[in-house]
ChimeraX commands (.cxc) that place a marker at each C-alpha (Angstrom):
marker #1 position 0.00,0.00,0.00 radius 0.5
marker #1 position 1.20,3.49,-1.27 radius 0.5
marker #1 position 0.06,6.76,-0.44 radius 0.5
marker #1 position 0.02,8.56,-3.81 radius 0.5
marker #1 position -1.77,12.09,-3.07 radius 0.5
marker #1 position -2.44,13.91,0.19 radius 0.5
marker #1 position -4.15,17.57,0.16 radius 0.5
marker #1 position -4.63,19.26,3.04 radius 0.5
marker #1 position -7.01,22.21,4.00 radius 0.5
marker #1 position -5.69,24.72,6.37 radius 0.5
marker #1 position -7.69,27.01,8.17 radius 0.5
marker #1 position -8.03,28.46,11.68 radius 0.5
marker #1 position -11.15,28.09,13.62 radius 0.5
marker #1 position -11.62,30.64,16.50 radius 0.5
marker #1 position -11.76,28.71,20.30 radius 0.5
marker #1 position -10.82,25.01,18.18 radius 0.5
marker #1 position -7.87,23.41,18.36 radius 0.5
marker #1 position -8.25,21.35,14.56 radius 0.5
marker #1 position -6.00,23.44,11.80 radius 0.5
marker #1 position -7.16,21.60,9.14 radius 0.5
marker #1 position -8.59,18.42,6.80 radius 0.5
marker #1 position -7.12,16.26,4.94 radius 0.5
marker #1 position -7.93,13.92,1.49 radius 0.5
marker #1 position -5.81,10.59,1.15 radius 0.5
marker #1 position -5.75,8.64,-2.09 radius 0.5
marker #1 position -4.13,5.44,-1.69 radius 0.5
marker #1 position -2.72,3.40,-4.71 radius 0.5
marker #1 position -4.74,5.95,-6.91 radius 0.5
marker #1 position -7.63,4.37,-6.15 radius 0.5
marker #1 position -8.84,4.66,-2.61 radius 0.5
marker #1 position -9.88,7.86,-1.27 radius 0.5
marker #1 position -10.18,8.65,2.78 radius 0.5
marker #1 position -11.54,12.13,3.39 radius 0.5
marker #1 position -12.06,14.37,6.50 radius 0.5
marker #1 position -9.00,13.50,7.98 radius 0.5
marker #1 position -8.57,15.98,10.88 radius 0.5
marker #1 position -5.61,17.72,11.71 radius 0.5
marker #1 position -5.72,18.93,15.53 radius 0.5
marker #1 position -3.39,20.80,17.24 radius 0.5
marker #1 position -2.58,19.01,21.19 radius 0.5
marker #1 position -0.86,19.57,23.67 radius 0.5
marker #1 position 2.54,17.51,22.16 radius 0.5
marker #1 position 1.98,19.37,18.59 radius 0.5
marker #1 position 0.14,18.14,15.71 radius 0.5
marker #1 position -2.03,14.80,15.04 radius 0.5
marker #1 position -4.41,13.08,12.96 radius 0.5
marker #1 position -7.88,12.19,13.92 radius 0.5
marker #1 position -9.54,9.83,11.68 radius 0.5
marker #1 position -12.77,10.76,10.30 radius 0.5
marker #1 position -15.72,9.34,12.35 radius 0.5
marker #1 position -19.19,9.62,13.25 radius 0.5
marker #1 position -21.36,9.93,16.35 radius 0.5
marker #1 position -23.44,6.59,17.17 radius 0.5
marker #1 position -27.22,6.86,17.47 radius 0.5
marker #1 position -27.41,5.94,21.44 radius 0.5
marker #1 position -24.86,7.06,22.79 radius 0.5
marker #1 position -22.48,10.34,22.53 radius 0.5
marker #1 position -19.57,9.01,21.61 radius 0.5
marker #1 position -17.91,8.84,18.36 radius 0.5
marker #1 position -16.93,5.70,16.47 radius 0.5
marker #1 position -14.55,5.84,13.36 radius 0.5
marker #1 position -15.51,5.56,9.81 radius 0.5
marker #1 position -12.60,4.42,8.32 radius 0.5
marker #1 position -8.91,3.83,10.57 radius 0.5
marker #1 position -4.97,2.00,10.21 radius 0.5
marker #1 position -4.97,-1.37,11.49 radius 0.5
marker #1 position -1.83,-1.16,12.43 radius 0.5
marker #1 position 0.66,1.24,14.10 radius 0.5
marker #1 position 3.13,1.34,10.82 radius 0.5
marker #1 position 0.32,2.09,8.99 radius 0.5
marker #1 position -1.06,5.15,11.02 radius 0.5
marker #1 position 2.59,6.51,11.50 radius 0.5
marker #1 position 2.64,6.47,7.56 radius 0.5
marker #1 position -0.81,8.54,7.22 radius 0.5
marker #1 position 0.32,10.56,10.06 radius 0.5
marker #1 position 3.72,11.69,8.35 radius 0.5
marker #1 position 1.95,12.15,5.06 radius 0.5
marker #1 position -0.17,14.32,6.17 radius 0.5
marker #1 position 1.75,16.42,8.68 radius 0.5
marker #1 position 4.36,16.44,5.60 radius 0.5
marker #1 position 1.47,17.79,3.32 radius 0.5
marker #1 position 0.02,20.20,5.93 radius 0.5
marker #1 position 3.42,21.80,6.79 radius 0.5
marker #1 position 3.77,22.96,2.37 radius 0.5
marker #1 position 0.11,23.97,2.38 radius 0.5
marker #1 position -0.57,27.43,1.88 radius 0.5
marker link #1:1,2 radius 0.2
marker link #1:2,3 radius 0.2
marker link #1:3,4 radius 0.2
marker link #1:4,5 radius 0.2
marker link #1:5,6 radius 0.2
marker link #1:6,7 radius 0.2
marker link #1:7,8 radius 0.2
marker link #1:8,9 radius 0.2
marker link #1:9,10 radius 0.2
marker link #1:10,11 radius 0.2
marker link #1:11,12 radius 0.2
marker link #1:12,13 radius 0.2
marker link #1:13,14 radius 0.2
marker link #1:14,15 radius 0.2
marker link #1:15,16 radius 0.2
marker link #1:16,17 radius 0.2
marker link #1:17,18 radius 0.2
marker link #1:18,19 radius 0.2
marker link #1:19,20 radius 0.2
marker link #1:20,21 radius 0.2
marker link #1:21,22 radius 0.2
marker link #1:22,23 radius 0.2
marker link #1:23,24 radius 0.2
marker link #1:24,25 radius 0.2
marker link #1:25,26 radius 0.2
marker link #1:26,27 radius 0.2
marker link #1:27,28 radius 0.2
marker link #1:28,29 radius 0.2
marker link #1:29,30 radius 0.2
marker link #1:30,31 radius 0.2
marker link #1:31,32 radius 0.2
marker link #1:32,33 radius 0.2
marker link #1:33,34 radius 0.2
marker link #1:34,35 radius 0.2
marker link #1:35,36 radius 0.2
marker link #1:36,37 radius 0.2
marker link #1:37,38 radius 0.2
marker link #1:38,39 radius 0.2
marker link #1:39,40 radius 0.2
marker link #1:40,41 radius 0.2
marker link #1:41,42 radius 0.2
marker link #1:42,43 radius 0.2
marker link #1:43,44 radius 0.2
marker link #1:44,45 radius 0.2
marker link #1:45,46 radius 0.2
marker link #1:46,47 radius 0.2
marker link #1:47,48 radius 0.2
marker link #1:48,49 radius 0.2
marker link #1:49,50 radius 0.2
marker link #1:50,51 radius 0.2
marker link #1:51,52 radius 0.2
marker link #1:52,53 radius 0.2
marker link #1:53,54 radius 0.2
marker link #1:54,55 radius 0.2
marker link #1:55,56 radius 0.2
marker link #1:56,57 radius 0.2
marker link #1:57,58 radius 0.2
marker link #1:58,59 radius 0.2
marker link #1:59,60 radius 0.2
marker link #1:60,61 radius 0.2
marker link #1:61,62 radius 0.2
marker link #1:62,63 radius 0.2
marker link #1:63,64 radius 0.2
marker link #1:64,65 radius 0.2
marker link #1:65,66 radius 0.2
marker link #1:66,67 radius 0.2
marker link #1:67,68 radius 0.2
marker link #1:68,69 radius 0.2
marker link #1:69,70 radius 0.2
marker link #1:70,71 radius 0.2
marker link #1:71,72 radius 0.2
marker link #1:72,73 radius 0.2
marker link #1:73,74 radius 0.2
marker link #1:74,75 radius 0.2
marker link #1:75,76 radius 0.2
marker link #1:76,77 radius 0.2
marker link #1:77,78 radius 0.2
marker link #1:78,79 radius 0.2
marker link #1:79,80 radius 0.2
marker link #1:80,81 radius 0.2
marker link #1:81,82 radius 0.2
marker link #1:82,83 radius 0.2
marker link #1:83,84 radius 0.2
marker link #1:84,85 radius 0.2
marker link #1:85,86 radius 0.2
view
């Protein structure tokens, strides 16, 4: 598995702590959208885009790595991509 395209959507959101989304294409032919980029309290990360369940108020991901190699490759990607984007 290759990532082939990340783009990244900057923007800064009053009171919020996310700086940004981000589109994955993997093998140029898989897309993952609504990636979150959030600033914390140790710098930058990647939230996974997810959705709220219907009983209870938590949220439960959509779409998510496996595997730590695999999120530490998204993650770098991305933080990679966000740090060129304009």
């Amino acid at each position: 598995m290759k990532i082939t395209s990340v783009n990244v959507r900057k923007f800064e959101k009053e009171g919020s702590r996310m700086k940004g989304i981000a589109s994955v294409l993997i093998d140029d032919c898989f897309a993952v959208h609504d990636i979150r980029i959030i600033e914390g309290d140790s710098g930058l990360f990647i939230a996974m885009p997810s959705r709220k369940t219907k009983n209870d108020d938590e949220y439960r991901d959509i779409a998510h790595p496996i595997n730590p190699e695999t999120r530490a490759m998204f993650e770098q990607a991305i933080l990679e991509a966000y740090k060129t984007a304009e």
